[in-house]
C-alpha positions, 0 to 999 in steps of 0.5 A: 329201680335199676341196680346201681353198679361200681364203675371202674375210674381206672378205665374212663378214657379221661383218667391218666395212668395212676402208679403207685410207688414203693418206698424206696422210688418216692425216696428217689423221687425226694431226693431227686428234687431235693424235697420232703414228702410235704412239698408234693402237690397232695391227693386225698385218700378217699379219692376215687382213684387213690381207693382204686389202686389201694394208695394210703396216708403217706404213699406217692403217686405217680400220674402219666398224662398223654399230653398233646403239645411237644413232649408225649407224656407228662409225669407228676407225682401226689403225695396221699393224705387223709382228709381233716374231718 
């Protein structure tokens, strides 16, 4: 039987760029938009990418998507939440 190996989302050509965000950039981030941490579109901290870069319960992440159309990158942010059991 072959050895199942751990493979690495961070490097699958189809996975954006994932930056985790010290406290102080999601504040600016919040405050920029003049939101609260529960506005943001949300991520599970189970995720396979949030347990990639370590993000937990309450941090923001940052997604850098190449895009295709007039702007190069598109940016947008997750906030990280644990699942409800």
């Amino acid at each position: 039987m072959p050895k199942k190996t751990a493979l690495d989302v961070l490097l699958h050509k189809l996975t954006p760029k994932h930056i985790l965000l010290t406290k102080s950039q999601a504040e600016d981030i919040l405050g920029r938009y003049k939101i609260r941490y529960t506005d943001l579109p949300q991520m599970f901290e189970k995720d396979p990418v949030a347990l990639a870069i370590g993000a937990k319960e309450g941090d923001v992440v940052k997604i850098i998507r190449e895009s295709d159309t007039t702007v190069r990158e598109v940016e947008y942010y997750r906030y990280v939440k644990k699942e409800k059991k």
